[in-house]
C-alpha positions in Angstrom: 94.4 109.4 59.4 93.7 110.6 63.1 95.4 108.6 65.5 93.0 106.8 67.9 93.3 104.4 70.4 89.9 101.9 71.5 89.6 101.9 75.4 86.8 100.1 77.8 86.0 100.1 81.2 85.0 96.8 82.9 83.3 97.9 85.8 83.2 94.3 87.8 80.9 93.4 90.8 82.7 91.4 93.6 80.6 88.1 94.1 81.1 85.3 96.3 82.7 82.5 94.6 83.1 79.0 95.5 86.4 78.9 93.3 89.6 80.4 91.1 87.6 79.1 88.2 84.1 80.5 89.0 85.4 84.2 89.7 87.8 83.5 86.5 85.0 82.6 84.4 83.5 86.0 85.5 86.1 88.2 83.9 85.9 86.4 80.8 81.9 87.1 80.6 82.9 91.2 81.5 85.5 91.0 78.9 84.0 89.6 76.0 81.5 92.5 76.2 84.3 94.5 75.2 85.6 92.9 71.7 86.3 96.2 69.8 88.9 98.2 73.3 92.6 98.0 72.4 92.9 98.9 75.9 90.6 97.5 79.2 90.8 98.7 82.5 88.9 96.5 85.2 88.5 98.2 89.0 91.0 98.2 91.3 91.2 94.6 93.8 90.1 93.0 91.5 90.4 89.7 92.9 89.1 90.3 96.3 86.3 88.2 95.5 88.4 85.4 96.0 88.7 85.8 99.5 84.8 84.6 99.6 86.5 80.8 98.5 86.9 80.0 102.4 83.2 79.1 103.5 83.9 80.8 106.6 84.7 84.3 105.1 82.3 86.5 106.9 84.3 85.2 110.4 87.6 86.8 108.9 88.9 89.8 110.2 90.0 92.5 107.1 93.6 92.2 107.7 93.2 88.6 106.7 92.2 89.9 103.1 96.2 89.6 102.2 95.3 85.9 102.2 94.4 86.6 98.4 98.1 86.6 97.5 97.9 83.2 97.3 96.2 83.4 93.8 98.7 85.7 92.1 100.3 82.6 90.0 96.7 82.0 88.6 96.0 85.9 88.5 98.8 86.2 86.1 98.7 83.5 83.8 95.0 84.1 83.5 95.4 87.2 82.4 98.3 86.6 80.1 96.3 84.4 78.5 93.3 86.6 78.0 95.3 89.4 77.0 96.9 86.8 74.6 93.8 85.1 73.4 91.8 88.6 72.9 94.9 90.8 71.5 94.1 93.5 74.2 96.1 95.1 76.5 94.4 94.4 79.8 94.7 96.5 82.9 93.6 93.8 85.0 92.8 96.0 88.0 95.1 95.5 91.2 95.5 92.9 92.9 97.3 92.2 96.5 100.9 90.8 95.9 103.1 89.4 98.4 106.5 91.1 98.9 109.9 90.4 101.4 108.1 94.2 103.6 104.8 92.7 103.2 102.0 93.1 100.5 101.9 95.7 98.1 99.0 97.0 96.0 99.5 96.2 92.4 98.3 96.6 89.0 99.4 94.7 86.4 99.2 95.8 82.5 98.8 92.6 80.6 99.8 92.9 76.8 99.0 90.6 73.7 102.5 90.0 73.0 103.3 88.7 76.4 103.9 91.9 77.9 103.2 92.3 81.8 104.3 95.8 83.4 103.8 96.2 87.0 102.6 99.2 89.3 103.1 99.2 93.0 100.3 101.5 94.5 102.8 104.7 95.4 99.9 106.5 97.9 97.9 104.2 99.6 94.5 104.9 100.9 94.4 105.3 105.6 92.3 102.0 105.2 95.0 99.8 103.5 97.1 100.4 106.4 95.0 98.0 108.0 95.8 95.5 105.0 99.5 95.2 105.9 100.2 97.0 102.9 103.4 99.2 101.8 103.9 101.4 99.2 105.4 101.9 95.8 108.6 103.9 95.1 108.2 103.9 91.1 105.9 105.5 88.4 106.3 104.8 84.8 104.2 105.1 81.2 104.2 102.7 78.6 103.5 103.0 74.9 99.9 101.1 73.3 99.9 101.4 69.5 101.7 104.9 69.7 99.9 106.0 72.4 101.7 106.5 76.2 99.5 105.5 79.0 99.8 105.9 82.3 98.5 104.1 85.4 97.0 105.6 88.8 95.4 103.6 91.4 92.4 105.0 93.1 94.1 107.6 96.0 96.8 108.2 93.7 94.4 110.2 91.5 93.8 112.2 94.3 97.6 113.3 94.6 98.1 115.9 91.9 101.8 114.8 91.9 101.2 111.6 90.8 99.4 112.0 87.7 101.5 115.5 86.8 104.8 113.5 86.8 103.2 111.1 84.6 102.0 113.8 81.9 105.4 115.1 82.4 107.1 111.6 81.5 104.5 111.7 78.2 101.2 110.1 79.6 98.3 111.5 77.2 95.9 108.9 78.8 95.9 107.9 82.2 94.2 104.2 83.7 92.9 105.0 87.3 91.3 101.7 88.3 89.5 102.5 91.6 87.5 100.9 94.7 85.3 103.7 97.1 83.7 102.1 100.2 81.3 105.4 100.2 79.1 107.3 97.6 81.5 110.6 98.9 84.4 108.3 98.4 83.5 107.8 94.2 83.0 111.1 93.8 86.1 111.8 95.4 88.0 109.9 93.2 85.7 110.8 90.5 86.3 114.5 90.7 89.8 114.4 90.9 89.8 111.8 87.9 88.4 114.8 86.2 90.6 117.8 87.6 93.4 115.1 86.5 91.9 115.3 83.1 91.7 119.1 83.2 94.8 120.6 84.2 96.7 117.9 82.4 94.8 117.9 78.8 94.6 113.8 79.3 91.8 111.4 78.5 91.3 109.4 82.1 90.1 105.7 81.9 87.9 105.8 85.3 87.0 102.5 86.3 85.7 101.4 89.8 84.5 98.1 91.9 81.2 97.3 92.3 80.5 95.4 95.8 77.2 94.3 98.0 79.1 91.8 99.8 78.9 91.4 104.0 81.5 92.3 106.2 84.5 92.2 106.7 84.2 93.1 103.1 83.8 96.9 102.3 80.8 98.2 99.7 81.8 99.4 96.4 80.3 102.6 95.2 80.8 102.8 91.2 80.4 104.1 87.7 83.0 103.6 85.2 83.0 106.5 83.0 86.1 107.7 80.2 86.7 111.5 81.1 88.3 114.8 78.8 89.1 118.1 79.0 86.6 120.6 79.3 86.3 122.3 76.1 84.7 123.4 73.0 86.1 119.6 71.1 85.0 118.0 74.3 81.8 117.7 76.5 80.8 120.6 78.1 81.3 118.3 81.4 84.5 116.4 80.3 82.5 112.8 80.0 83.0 111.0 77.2 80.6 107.8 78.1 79.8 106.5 81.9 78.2 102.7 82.8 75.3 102.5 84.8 75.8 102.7 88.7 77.0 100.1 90.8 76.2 97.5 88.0 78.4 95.2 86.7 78.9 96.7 83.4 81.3 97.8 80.6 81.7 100.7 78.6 84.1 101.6 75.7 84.9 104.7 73.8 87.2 105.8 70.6 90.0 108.4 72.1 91.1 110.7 69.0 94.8 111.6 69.8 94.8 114.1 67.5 92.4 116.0 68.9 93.6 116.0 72.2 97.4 117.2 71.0 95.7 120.1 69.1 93.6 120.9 72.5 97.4 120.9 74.1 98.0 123.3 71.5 94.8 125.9 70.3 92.6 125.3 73.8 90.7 127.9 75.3 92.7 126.7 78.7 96.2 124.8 77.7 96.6 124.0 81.3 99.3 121.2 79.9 101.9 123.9 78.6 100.6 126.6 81.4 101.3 124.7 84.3 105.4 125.4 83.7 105.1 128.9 82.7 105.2 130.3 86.4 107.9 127.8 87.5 109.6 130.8 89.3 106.9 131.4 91.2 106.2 127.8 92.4 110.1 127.1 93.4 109.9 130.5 95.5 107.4 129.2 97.9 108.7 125.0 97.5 109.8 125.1 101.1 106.0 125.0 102.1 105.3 122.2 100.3 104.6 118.8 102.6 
């Protein structure tokens, strides 16, 4: 019996919301059109529709958007219940978490069994600066029904270090919740999403925020789409299923393990066992490295 592993991606539109409640009872609406995922990803800040609860949002400056912090009691136990409730494991996006340096940019993986593992955004995009927002100092994979999975947010899909160490630790699928102001910004992310997926020999999980909100609110550029390898077992173009565009929406695919270990293995490129073979060479030139 192939072992498989059920993953969505809840590709959520930022609305303006008079309440915890009315923004809560949003999620619930995006998740139950995913009944039959083990695993959903929603996009990355999440809960930035929550700053829109002040009447007088549009007067805020950005740097004010911290202010969602507030809800992270509420944030979590939603989501532990949902998680609960559903028997999923939810990536529940990221979501702006107050810390004794600041705010960091967090996503937490929610768990049926009460489970709630936490990732600190370890590469934050120039923008956030302007968020008060520091960095992460740890990356980590965690096992779903024999499956390891492992989580990078947005920019961090972008750093080819990131999502190597995590294949190195054991990550054979990799949850990169996102949020791209710009059209060049998704495909950004997008594209490295799917060189991630390449030289790797990972499935990627790529899901972004939708937005049409004013300022001081940024636009969210989005399609949610579950990426491979490029190979013969594969799509020619790596995608395995993609939502519609910058519509809330939700998508979910069957991931065959399996298949993806024997790619590792019998591939016309096995990138994931290439990438060491030449570890002479890359040590003789590490001093250039940045």
């Amino acid at each position: 019996m192939s072992r498989t592993l059920t993953v969505a991606a809840a590709q959520l539109e930022l609305r303006e919301v008079d309440s915890f409640d009315a923004w809560a009872e949003q999620v619930r609406d995006l998740l139950d059109r995913t009944p039959d995922a083990r695993v959903v990803v929603l996009p990355e800040l999440v809960t930035e529709s929550l700053f829109t609860i002040d009447a007088d949002w549009r007067s805020h400056e950005i740097a004010q958007l911290t202010r969602i912090s507030a809800y992270t009691d509420e944030y979590v136990a939603l989501f532990t219940a949902e998680a609960a409730r559903r028997d999923q494991w939810i990536l529940a996006g990221t979501h702006l978490v107050a810390t004794p340096g600041g705010h960091e940019n967090v996503a937490f993986l929610f768990g049926p069994g009460g489970e709630v593992h936490r990732h600190a955004k370890t590469h934050i995009f120039p923008a956030e600066a302007d968020w008060d927002t520091g960095e992460g100092d740890e990356l980590a994979v965690h096992e779903i029904d024999g499956v390891t999975v492992g989580i990078a947010i947005c920019y961090e899909a972008e750093i080819p270090e990131v999502c190597t160490t995590l294949t190195a630790m054991g990550a054979e699928v990799l949850l990169v919740p996102s949020y791209t102001f710009t059209e060049a910004g998704f495909w950004r992310v997008r594209h490295c999403a799917a060189a991630r997926a390449i030289e790797n020999q990972v499935y990627v999980v790529h899901c972004p925020t939708v937005s049409h909100l004013d300022a001081p609110l940024a636009p969210g550029w989005a399609q949610a789409s579950v990426l491979s390898p490029c190979d013969l077992v594969f799509p020619a173009d790596g995608v395995l299923v993609e939502a519609r565009t910058n519509e809330q929406d939700a998508i979910t695919h069957v991931l065959d393990l399996d298949v993806l270990a024997e790619n590792r293995r019998t591939g016309a490129a096995t990138t994931h066992t290439d990438r060491g073979r030449r570890r002479d060479l890359y040590e003789k030139y590490a001093h250039l490295t940045l």
